[in-house]
C-alpha positions in Angstrom: 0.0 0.0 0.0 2.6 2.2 1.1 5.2 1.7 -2.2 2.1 2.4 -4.5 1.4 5.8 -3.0 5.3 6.2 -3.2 5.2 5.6 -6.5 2.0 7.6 -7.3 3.2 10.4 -5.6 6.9 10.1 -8.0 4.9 9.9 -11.1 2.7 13.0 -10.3 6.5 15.0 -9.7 6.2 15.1 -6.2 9.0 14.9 -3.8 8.7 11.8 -1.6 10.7 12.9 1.4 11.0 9.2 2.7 13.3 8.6 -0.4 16.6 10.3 -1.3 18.6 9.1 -4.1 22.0 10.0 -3.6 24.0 11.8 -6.4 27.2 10.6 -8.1 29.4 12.6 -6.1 28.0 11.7 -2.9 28.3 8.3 -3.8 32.1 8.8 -4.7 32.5 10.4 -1.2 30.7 7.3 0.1 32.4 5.2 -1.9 35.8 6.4 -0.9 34.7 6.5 2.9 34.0 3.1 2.9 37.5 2.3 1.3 39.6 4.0 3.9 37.4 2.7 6.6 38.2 -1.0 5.7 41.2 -0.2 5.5 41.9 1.5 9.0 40.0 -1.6 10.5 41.5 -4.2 8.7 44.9 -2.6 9.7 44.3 -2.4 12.9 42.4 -5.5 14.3 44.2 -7.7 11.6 46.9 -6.8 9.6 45.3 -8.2 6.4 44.3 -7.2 2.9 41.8 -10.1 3.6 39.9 -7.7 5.3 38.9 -5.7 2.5 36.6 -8.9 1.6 34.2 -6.6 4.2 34.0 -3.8 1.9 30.9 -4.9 0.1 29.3 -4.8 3.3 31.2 -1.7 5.0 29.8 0.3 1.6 26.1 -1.1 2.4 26.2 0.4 5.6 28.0 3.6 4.9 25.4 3.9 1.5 22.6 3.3 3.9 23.6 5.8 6.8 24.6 8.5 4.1 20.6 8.0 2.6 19.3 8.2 6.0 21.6 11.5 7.3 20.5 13.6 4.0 16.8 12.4 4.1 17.0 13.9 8.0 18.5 16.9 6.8 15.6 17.9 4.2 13.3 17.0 6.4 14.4 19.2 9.2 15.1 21.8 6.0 11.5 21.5 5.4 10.2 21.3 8.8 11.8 24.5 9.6 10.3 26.3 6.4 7.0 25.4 7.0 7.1 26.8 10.3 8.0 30.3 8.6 5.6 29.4 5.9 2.7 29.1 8.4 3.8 32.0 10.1 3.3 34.4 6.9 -0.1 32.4 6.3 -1.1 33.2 9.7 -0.1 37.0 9.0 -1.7 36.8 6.1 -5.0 35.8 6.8 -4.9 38.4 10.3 -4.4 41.1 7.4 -7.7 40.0 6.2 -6.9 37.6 3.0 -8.6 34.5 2.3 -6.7 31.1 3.2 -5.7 30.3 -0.1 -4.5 33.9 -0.8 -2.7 33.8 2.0 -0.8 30.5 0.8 -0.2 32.3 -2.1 1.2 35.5 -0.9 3.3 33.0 1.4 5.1 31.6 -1.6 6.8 34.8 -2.5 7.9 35.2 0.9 9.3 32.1 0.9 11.0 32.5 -2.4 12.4 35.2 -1.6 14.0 34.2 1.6 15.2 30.1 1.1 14.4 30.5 -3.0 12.7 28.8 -5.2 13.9 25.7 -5.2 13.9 24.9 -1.7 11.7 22.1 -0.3 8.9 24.5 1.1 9.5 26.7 -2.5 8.7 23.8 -4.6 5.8 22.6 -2.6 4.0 26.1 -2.6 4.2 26.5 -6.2 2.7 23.0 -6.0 -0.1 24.4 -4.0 -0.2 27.4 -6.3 -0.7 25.4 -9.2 -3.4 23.0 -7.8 -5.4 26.3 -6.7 -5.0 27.3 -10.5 -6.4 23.8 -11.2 -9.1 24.1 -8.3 -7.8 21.6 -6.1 -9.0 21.7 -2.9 -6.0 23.3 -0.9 -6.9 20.6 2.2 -6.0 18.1 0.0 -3.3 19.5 -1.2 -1.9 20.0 2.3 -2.9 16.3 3.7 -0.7 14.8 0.6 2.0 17.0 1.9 1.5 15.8 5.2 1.9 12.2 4.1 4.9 12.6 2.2 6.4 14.7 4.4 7.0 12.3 7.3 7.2 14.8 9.6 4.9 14.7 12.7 4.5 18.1 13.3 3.5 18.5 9.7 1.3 16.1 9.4 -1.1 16.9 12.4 -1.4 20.0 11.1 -2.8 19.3 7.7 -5.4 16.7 9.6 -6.4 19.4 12.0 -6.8 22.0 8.9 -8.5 19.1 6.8 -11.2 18.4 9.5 -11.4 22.5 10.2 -11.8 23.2 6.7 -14.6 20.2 6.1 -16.9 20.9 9.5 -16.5 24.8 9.0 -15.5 27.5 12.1 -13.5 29.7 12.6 -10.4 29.0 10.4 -8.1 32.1 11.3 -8.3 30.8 14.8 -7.6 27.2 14.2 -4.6 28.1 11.9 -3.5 30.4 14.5 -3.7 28.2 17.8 -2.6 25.1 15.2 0.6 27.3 13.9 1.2 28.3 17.7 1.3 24.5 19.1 3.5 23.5 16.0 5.8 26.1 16.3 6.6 25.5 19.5 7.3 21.9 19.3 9.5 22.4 16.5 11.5 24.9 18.6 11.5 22.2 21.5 13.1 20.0 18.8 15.6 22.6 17.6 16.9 23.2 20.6 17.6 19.7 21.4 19.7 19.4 18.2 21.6 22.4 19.5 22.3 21.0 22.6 23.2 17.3 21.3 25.3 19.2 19.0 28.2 19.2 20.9 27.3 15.8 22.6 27.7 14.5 19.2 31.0 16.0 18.5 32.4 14.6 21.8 31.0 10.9 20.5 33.1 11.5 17.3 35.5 12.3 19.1 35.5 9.4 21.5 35.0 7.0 18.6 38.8 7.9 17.5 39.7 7.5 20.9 40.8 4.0 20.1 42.8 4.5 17.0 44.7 7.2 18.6 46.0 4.8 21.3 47.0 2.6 19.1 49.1 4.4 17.2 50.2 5.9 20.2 51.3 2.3 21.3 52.7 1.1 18.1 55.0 4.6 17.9 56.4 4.6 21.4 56.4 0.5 21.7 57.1 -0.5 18.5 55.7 -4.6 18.4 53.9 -4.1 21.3 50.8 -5.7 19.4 52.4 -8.0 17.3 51.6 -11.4 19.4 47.6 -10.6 18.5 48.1 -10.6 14.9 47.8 -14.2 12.6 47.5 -16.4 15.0 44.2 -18.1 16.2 44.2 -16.7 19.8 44.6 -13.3 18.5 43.1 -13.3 15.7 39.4 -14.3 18.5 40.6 -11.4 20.6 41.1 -9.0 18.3 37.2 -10.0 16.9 35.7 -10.2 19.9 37.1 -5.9 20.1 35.9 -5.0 17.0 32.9 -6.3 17.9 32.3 -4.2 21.4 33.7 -1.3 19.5 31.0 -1.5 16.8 27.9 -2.5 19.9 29.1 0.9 21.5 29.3 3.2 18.6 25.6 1.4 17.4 24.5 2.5 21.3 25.9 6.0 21.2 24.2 6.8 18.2 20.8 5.4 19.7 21.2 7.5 22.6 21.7 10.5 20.9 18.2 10.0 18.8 16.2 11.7 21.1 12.8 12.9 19.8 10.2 15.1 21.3 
């Protein structure tokens, strides 16, 4: 159900923001990434080119993680626009405009201030288009909310669907709505900031180990040699990898704190 309205949504030339397809130059970046990575690790835990036979896998997960970090970063891109976007409607429609007039004055403000290709840009001229078509702008907004896949979006559209079916007063609604939204997006933005530097100190930590090692291996040259090609080693050194790997995976859960 889900992959046909994905694909539904693609053929009408809408942005689906639960897909990103990464473009040739960040796949060279991820590409390279994953090279130097296998190689640090297989360096390190075993001294062997037989442990680029991981890349395959090491470029899965690095394809994968780079997908999933720029699909965050449009959608907090977006997220953040349409919080200014239905900050102008709301000004808008205090001014006296209409609620589609007011979508429609927002599009030049938000041209004008992230351009027009940016993710809120694109899906206003969207809007501005269906108006031109006479599409209801509720539906419009409720198909954004869906592909958006971004909570505070979403119950906003639902709320303005319902408001805009059973009638009332729509400037309040918008109003109270754009208030409530707003201020859980800021909740959310200010936990970014503050994990901000949690995270550096992660990536930091993280290199922690490497550093020692070379440390080790420049002021005790051989120091490490009896846990290289040899069974016993060969299990110990595994058995590291494998905590180090569990407590970068736990760090990085930790830190995905949502509101």
């Amino acid at each position: 159900m889900r992959k046909s309205w994905r694909r539904r949504a693609t053929d009408a030339g809408k942005t689906d923001y639960a897909v990103y397809a990464l473009s040739w130059k960040e796949m060279l970046w991820c590409a390279g990434k994953s090279i130097l990575t296998t190689g640090v690790f297989s360096w390190m835990f075993y001294r062997s080119w037989l442990g680029f036979l991981a890349l395959p896998a090491v470029w899965l997960v690095l394809y994968k993680r780079e997908g999933k970090n720029r699909r965050e970063e449009r959608r907090q891109r977006l997220s953040l626009q349409f919080k200014d976007a239905i900050l102008m409607v709301t000004a808008g429609i205090q001014a006296g405009s209409s609620v589609e007039n007011a979508f429609l004055e927002a599009e030049r403000e938000i041209v004008s201030l992230y351009g027009g290709q940016s993710e809120m840009g694109r899906e206003l001229a969207g809007i501005r288009k269906g108006l031109n078509n006479r599409v209801p702008l509720e539906k419009m907004l409720l198909d954004l909310g869906q592909r958006s896949g971004v909570e505070e979006i979403r119950d906003f559209t639902e709320v303005f669907a319902v408001a805009k079916r059973l009638g009332g007063n729509m400037k309040e609604m918008i109003r109270r709505t754009a208030d409530l939204t707003g201020q859980r997006m800021e909740v959310e933005r200010e936990i970014t900031t503050m994990l901000a530097s949690k995270r550096y100190e992660q990536r930091v930590m993280m290199l922690v180990p490497f550093l020692l090692y070379g440390y080790m291996q420049l002021s005790s040259e051989g120091f490490f040699d009896i846990l290289y090609h040899n069974p016993a080693g060969i299990a110990v050194m595994t058995a590291c990898l494998a905590l180090y790997l569990a407590s970068c995976a736990l760090a990085a859960r930790i830190m995905d704190i949502r509101v």
